[in-house]
Residue, then its C-alpha position, 0 to 999 in steps of 0.5 A: x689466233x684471236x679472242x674468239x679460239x678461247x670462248x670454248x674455255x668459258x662455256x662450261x663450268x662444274x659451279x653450274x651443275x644443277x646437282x650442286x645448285x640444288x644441294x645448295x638450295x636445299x642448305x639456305x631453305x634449311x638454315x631459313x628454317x632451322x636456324x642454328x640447328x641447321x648450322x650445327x648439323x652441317x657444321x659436324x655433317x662437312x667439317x666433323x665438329x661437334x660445336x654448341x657456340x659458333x662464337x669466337x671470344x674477342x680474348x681467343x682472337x687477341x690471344x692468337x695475336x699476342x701469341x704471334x712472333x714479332x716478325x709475323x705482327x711486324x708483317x700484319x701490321x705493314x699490309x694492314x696499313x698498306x691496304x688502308x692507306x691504298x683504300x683512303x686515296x680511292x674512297x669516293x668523296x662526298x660532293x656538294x654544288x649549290x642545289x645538288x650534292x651526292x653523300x656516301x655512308x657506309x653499311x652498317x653490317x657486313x659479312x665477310x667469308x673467310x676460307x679456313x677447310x684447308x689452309x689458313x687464309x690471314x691475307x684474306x682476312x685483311x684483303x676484304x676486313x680492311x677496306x670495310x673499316x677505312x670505309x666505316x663499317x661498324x659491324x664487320x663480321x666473319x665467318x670461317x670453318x678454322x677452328x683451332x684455338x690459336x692460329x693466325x687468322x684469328x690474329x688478322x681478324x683481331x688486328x683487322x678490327x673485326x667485330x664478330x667471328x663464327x667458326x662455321x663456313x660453307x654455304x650454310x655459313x653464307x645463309x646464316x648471314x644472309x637470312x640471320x639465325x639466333x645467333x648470327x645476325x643478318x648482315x647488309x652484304x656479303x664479300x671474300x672468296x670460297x669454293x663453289x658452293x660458298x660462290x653458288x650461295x653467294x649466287x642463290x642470295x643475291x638480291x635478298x642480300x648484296x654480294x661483292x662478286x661470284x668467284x671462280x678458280x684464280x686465273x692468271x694471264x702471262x705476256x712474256x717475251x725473251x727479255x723475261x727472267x725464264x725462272x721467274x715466270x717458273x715460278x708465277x706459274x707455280x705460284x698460281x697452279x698451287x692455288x687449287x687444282x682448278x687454277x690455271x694461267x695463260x701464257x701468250x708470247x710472241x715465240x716458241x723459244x719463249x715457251x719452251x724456255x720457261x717450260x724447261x724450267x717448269x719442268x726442272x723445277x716442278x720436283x721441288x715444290x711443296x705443292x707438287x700435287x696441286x701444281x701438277x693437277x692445275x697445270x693440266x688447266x694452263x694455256x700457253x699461245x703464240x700471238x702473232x700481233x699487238x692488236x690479237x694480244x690485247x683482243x685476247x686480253x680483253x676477251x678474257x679479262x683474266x683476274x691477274x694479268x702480268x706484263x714482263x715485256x719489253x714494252x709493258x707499259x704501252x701493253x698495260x695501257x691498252x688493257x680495258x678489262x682486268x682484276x688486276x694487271x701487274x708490270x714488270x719483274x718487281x710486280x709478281x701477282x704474288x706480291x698482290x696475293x699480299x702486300x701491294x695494297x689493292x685487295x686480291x679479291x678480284x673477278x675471274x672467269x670473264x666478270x672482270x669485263x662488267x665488274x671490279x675488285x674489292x675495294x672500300x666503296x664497295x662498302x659505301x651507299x649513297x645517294x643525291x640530295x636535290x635542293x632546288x631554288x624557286x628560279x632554277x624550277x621555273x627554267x626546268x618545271x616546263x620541260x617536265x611538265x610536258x613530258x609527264x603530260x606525255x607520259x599520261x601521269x596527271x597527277x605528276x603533271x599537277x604536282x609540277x603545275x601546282x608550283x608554277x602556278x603558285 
């Protein structure tokens, strides 16, 4: 068993159905068009609303929040401010050294999508709003297809200091952003999670605006031995089955015994969740291995490179060591991926389906351009003015050749 057996699990996926791609092309040429019009005939055409203004007054978003009970504020306020000071000890840091230095500013104008069709998502909320305020960004705007007069999204928009809220979602949504309509402004960049058409959009946008990532199902992968609390891991596998029915996990363990214990528990367990239609659905998805070698693990491991790794083993920590290529890797009993999912600190916005191999999370920089400053004294172009020259002279540029030589001359 290797890297290698899971490639199969990767070839396809129902987001590159050309149907789909060209269902969603055909809403941006629409919302380029057609503006708010269009917004508004796909906002009644997929969500059954009628709405002549897509704005959300700042007065409804406060109203959700004061209209909270203290525990819910108490449990808004204490992620916020865990994300927050997470973000501040990782922002990059402007560099200055004589003739050089490299600045960072933030973007002027974000967009953030928020999911809302069929659950409330106040966690995404401060997952992808936060790091772009501790960042600096002025303008941080949401879109979302929640409607309701009062609800807590609107509440974790108001506290995550969200500027501007629009009730539309979809791809339609993520082409007002990217293109502007006479209500939405165009934004610099586009972040947060959404089924497959919002991640085709974000897809079909990219380059004209920047995008944070194209998300796919949530994925976990589980490495347990018998030292694991078997009802626990139930429980994580639960707890990412109940994402979606496309969700899946991958359980890798050392021993039969393992799996068929935690799948004992699986099974007496799976009656009583709530979301026992989706979890049954997901799990169809799951993976569960016997890895015969420290060295296949982390092959497998970094082959995948899974959105959420958790590690419950006897030797965790020189297992997480070895990991390359992740989301996001979770250690230990106290360190379930659904702590993550909410109050750790490091954004749940995370790469799935192998991205995780070139790109990251979400995270404050991802809101910050920057750029170097070059400041060179006479003696420091003296000593490099020759090398350049000739490589321009090679190059066939006589006119940088010149620009140089006019210098050295003078």
């Amino acid at each position: 068993m290797n890297a290698e057996t899971f490639k199969q699990i990767f070839t396809s996926e129902d987001s590159t159905d050309k149907e789909n791609i060209d269902n969603v092309l055909s809403i941006i040429e629409d919302v380029k068009q057609n503006k708010d019009e269009a917004l508004k005939k796909y906002t009644a055409q997929f969500d059954g609303r009628e709405l002549d203004d897509f704005k959300v007054p700042e007065e409804k978003l406060k109203n959700s929040f004061d209209n909270l009970s203290e525990e819910e504020k108490n449990a808004l306020g204490l992620i916020k401010k865990r994300i927050a000071d997470y973000q501040q000890s990782i922002k990059y840091k402007d560099f200055e050294d004589g003739e050089f230095s490299y600045v960072y500013h933030p973007l002027e104008r974000i967009g953030i999508y928020i999911p809302g069709g069929t659950a409330l998502y106040p966690s995404s909320v401060l997952m992808s709003a936060v790091p772009a305020a501790v960042a600096g960004v002025e303008n941080i705007v949401a879109v979302t297809p929640t409607f309701d007069d009062e609800n807590i999204t609107f509440a974790s928009l108001y506290i995550a200091g969200v500027t501007e809220v629009y009730t539309v979602g979809g791809a339609q949504a993520v082409a007002a952003l990217a293109y502007g309509t006479e209500t939405i402004a165009k934004v610099d960049k586009i972040v947060g999670p959404g089924n497959k058409y919002v991640a085709l959009a974000k897809k079909q946008v990219f380059g004209d605006v920047g995008i944070d990532m194209i998300a796919g199902p949530s994925e976990i992968l589980l490495y347990v031995d018998n030292s694991a609390d078997y009802t626990a891991v139930a429980y994580d596998i639960f707890a990412q089955a109940e994402h979606d029915v496309n969700a899946r996990t991958f359980l890798i363990t050392e021993s039969q015994d393992v799996i068929d214990g935690i799948q004992l528990e699986v099974d007496r367990l799976i009656d009583s969740q709530t979301r026992a239609d989706v979890i049954q659905k997901s799990l169809e998805n799951n993976h569960y291995q016997i890895i015969d070698s420290r060295k296949k693990l982390i092959e497998i491991i970094n082959f995948i490179a899974p959105e959420h790794v958790s590690i419950q083993h006897r030797d965790e920590e020189d297992i997480a060591r070895a990991i390359r290529y992740a989301g996001a890797v979770f250690i230990g009993k106290y360190s379930p991926e659904a702590i993550g999912d909410y109050a750790a600190g490091p954004s749940h916005v995370l790469p799935t389906n192998q991205t995780g191999r070139f790109s990251h999370g979400l995270n404050v920089n991802d809101f910050l351009t920057s750029h170097a400053v070059i400041n060179l004294k006479e003696g420091t172009y003296s000593n490099i003015a020759g090398a350049a020259k000739t490589i321009a002279k090679k190059e066939g540029l006589d006119a940088h050749y010149e620009s140089l030589n006019i210098r050295t001359e003078r």
